[in-house]
N, C-alpha and C positions, 0 to 999 in steps of 0.2 A: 504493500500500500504506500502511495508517496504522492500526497494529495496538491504538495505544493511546486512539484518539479515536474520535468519529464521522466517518461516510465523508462525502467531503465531493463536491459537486455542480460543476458550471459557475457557481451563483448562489452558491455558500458560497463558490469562492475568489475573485470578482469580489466581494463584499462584504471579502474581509479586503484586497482590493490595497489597495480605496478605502479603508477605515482606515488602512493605511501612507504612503498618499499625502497623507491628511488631517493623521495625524502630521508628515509629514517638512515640506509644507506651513505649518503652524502655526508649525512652530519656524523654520522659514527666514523667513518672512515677518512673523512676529511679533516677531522681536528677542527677545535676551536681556538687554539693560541695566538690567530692574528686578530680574537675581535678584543677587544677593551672589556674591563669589567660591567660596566654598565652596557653594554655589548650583550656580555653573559647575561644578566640580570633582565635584562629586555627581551633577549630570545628565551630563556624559561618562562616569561609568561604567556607570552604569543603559543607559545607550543603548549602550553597550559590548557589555554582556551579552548586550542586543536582536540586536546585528548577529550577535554569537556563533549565539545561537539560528537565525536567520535560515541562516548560513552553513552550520550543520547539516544542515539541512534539505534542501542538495544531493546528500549523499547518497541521502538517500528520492528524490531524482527520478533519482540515476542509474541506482540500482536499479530504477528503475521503468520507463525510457527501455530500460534493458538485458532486462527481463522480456518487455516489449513488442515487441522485437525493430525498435526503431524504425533503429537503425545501416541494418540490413538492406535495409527497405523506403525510406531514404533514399539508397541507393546506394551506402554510405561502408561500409569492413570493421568498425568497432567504436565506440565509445560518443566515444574522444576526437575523431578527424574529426566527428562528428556535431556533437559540444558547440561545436566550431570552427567551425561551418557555423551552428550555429542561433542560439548567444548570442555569435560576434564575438569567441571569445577567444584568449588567447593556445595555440600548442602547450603551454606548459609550465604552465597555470592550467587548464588542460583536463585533462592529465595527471594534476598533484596531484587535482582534485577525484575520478578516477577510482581513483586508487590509496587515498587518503581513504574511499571508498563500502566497496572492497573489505576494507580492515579494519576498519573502525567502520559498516560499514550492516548491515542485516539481511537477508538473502536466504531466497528459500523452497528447499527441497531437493524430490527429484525426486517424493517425496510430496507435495508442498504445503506442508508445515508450515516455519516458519519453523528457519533452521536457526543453530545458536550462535553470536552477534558473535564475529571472533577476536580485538577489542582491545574486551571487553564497560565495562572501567573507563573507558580514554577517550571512547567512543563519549557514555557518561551525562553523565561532565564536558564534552563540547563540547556535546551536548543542553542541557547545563540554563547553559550560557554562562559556565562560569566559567574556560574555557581556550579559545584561540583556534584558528584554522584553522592557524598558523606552529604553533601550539604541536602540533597532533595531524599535521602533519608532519613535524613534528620527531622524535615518538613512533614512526610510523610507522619512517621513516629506522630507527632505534636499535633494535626489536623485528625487522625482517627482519634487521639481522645477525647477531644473536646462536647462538652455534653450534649448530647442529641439537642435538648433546646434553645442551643443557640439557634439565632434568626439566621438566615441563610446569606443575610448580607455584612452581618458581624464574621461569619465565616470567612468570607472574599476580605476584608479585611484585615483579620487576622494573618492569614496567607501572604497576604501585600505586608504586614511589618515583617516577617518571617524572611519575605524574599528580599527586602529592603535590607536587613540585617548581613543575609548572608552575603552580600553583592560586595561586601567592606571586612565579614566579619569574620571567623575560624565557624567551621562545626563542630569542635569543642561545648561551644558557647550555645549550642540551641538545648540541651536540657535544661539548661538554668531560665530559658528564657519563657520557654514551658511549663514551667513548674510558676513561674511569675504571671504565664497568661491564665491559666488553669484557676490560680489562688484569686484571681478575681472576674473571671466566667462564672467559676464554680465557689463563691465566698462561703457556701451552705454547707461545702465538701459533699454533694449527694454523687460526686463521681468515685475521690478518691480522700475516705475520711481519716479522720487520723482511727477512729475504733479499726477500721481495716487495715491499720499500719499495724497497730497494738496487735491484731490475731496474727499477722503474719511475722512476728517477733519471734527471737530465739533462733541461738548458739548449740552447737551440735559439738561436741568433741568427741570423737570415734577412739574404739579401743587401742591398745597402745598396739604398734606394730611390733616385728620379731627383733628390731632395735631400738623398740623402747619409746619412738617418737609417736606422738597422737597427733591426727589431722584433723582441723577446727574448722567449722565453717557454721555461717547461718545473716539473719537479718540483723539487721541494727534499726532502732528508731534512730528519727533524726534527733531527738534531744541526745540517747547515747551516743551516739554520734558524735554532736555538737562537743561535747565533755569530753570524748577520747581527742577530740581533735585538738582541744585547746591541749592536753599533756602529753601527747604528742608530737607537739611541735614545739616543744622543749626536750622530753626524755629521748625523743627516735631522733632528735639531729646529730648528724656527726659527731664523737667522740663522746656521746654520752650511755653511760650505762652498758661499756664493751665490754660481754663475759671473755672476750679473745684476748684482752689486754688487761695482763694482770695490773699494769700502773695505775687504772683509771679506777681502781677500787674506790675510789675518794667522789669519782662524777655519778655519784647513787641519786633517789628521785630526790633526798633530803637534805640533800649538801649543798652549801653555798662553793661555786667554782670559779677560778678565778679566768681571766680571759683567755691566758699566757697557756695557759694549762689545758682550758679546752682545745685553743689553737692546734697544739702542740698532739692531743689524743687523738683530733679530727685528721689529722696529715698522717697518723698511724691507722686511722680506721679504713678497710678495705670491706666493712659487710657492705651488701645491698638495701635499702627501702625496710624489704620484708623484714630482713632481718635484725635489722635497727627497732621497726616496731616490735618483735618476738623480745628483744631484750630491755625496753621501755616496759612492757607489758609486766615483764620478770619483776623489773626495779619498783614497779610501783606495787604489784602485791607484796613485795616483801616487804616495803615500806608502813604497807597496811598492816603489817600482823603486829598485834600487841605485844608491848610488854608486860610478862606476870610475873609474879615472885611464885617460889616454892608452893608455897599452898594453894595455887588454883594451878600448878601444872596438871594435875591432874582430872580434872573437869575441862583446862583446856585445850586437851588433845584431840578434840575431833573440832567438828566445822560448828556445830551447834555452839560450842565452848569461846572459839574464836568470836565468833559473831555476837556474843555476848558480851566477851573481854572488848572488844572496840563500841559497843555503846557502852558500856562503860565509862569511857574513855570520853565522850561529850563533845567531841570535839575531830572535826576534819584534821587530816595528815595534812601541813603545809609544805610546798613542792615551790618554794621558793618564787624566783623571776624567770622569765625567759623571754629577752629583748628588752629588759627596763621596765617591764609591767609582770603582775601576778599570775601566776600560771592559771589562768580562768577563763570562762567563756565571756566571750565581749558579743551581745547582742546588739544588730543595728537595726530602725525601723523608719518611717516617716510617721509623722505626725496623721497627716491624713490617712493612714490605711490602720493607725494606734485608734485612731475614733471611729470608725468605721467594722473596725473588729475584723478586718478582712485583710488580706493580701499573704507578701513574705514578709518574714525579717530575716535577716543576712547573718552571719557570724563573722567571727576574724579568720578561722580557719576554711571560707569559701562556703560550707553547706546555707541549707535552707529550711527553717521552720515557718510555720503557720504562724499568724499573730498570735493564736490562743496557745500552742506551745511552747510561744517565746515566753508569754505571760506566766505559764503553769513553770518554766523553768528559771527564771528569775525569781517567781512565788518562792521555790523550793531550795535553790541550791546559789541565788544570789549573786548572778555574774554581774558582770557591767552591761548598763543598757541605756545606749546611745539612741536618743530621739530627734532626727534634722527636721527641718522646716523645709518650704515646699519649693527653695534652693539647694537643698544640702550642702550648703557652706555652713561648719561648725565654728562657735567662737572663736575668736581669736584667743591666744595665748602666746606669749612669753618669754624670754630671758635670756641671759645675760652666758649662758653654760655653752658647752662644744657636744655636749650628748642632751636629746630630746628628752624633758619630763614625761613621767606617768600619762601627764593631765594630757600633753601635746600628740604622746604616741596615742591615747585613747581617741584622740582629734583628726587625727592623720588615720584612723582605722574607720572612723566616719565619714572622711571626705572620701579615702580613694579606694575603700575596701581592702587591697592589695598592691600585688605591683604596677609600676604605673608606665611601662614601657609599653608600646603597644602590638598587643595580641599573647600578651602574657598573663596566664591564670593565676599564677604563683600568690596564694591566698595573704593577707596582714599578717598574718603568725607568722610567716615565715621572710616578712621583711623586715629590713634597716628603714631606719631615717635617712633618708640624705640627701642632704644639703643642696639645694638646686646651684646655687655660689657657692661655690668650695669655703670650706671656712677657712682654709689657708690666702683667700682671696680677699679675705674679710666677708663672707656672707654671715650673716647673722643666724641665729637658733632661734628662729620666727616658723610661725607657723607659716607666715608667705611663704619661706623661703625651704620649706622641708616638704619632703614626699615620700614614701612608702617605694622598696625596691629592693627586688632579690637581689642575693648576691651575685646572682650570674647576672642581671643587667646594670649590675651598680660598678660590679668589675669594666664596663663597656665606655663608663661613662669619664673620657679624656679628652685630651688636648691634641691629639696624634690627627692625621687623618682618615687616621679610620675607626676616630673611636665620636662617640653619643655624644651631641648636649642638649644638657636642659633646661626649659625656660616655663616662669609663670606666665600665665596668658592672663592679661589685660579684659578690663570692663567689655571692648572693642571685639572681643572676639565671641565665637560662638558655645567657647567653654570656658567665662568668663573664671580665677578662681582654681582652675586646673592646672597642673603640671604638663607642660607640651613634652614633646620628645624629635631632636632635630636629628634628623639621621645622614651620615658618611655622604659626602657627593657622589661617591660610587653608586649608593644606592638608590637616593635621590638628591639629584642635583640642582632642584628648587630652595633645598633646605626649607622645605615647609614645615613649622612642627604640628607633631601628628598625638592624639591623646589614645587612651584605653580606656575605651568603652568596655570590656569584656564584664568589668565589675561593677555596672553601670547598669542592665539593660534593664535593673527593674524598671526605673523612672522614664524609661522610654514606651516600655510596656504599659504600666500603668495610665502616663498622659494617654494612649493610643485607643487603650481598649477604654480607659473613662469615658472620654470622648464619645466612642462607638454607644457606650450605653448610653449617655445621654440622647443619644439620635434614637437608639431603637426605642427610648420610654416617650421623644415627642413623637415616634410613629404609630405605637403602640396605644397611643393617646386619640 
């Protein structure tokens, strides 16, 4: 089917293979060492677009394969065994390409005639390559859950911020963005409630293998979550809590460590991620177990004894700092979704609660909880020091969430302050002047040519208040600076789809 070209033959598509082959050919064998970096930088994305384009195009065959009735006459019940059998691919790259065709291809209805794309905006944006295949799965994903009662035109909307986003954005970034359109579609949770979080809860630990190791798995709520996240990203960073390194016995959950010394553990640490959490995990039970004297060893030998011995005890394990603030949850919200009872609230460590789980988790365990106005510029704050206050880092986790280089998720817990003026330049320890930044983009940020800078953006711009980000001429040679939205998309969400409700309540009217 190919409703918008001419029909093409056995000799028209054996002439465009060999064009592709000739392309792909060319470049591979021909070298790239006489173009320029920007050069390079220019042809990955043109060729980008190409593979986009290309990637589209699957759909016209599934539909086609599926018109044909080829599953059938191959012996296989539907389109994904066939695609599995023919082109060698995975169950779940088979799957995607078929669920892909069915929202963004074109099918004929039982008349012949072609019958309306249901995702007719992304279909065009993966056509014409300016969004990927992650990206219009991602779309996909987010438009099948959205609640049956939406109005059919808050749908095509939705779709449109969706396709808006991705045309700029990572496909990283569409759960979070989803979980933001969802939280105020659905403010009632009759899709996805928190009681339905609550049953699907719970940790599974399997018996111990023939070496003794046990495999864990299962759900977490987002409050658990939220709280493993904040200790986390002090106990699982580098050089903290290494069973492999007997020097680090000193970096336990409850010890104050000094900089020189973590430094110094982190350049010896060679675990992975996982493994950092397994031994964060270690650090912090053991931190938990009581102290008892002689006379209740013996009552507190099992888990019922324990668990008595620490209420006992009245009082939470303190786990110190980690980055200049107390190892806790730092909840962030807007004012207007606080009075409304609806939307997300955000954490330091990137996840996403409900307003009413933010609420019940602050009830209970008393993190910090940061509430912006309908700018989200947080106060101003202060001083005279070379490292950010408490008050500034809790400031700096409300204005940028996270990192602030752009297309970086890298969450607030896991960044520095720094200094948009070098303080060696004299920049001040202002809140102007400071922003939120992993180490791997704060390592970027020089003087060289080929390293970052960055700048506050003026009243005058379109993110008045925000940290820009000026990148290498190599990569672009405008030197426009560019911000991160990634930790951002509630408030884009939310003005979009408020909006939308307002129009369906005067149509509805």
């Amino acid at each position: 089917m190919n409703s918008k070209g001419e029909s093409l033959d056995s000799t028209g598509i054996s002439a465009l293979m060999t064009a592709v082959t000739n392309v792909t050919d060319t470049v591979v064998h021909g070298g790239l060492n006489r173009l320029t970096d920007t050069d390079v930088v220019e042809f990955m994305r043109r060729l980008e677009i190409c593979k986009r384009q290309l990637a589209a195009l699957d759909s016209v065959l599934v539909i086609e394969v599926s018109e044909r009735d080829l599953p059938r006459k191959a012996g296989v019940k539907d389109a994904v065994p066939f695609l599995r059998q023919t082109l060698g691919l995975s169950r779940y790259d088979a799957a995607v390409r078929v669920k892909i065709a069915g929202a963004c291809g074109e099918f004929l209805g039982a008349d012949g005639k072609p019958r309306p794309i249901t995702l007719a905006a992304t279909a065009n944006a993966f056509e014409a390559g300016v969004i990927s295949r992650d990206h219009v799965r991602g779309i996909v994903d987010i438009m099948t859950h959205l609640p049956a009662e939406v109005p059919a035109p808050a749908r095509v909307e939705t779709e449109a911020l969706l396709v808006e986003h991705c045309v700029t954005g990572q496909p990283d970034d569409l759960p979070k963005i989803g979980r933001e359109i969802l939280a105020r579609l659905d403010p009632e949770g009759t899709v996805i409630s928190d009681a339905d979080r609550r049953r699907r809860r719970g940790i599974t630990i399997s018996r111990p293998g023939v070496d003794g190791m046990s495999k864990i798995e299962g759900w977490l709520t987002p409050e658990l979550r939220a709280l493993l996240d904040a200790i986390f990203a002090k106990l699982a960073r580098p050089g903290m809590c290494n069973l492999d390194d007997a020097d680090t016995e000193v970096l336990a959950a409850t010890a104050r460590v000094e900089s020189k010394v973590l430094e110094a553990a982190a350049r010896r640490d060679r675990r992975d991620a996982s493994q950092r959490t397994h031994d964060a995990l270690f650090a912090l039970v053991t931190a938990l177990q009581p102290v008892t004297d002689s006379t209740d060893a013996a009552t507190d030998s099992d888990a019922a004894g324990i668990a008595a011995a620490a209420a006992k005890m009245g009082k939470p394990v303190k786990l110190g700092k980690h980055r200049g603030l107390p190892v806790e949850v730092v909840v962030t919200m807007s004012l207007a979704d606080l009075e409304k009872g609806a939307g997300m609230a955000t954490t330091a460590s990137g996840g996403h609660l409900s307003i009413s789980q933010a609420l019940k988790l602050a009830k209970g365990s008393r993190p910090v909880l940061a509430v912006l106005d309908k700018d989200e510029i947080p106060l101003y704050l202060a001083h005279g020091e070379r490292l950010a206050t408490s008050g500034q880092r809790l400031a700096l986790i409300a204005r940028d969430r996270g990192c602030t280089h752009p297309g970086c998720d890298v969450p607030a817990s896991m960044c520095a302050a720094h200094h948009v003026i070098d303080w060696a330049k004299g920049g001040p320890t202002d809140l102007n002047n400071l922003a939120l930044v992993c180490d791997h983009h704060h390592a970027m940020v020089n003087d060289s040519e080929n390293g970052w800078q960055t700048v506050m953006l003026g009243k005058d711009s379109a993110h008045p208040g925000r940290v820009g980000w000026i990148a290498p001429k190599a990569l672009d040679p405008s030197h426009t600076p560019q911000v991160n939205d990634t930790h951002h998309v509630g408030k884009r969400v939310a003005t979009a789809v408020d909006s939308s409700c307002r129009r369906w309540g005067s149509r509805a009217a």
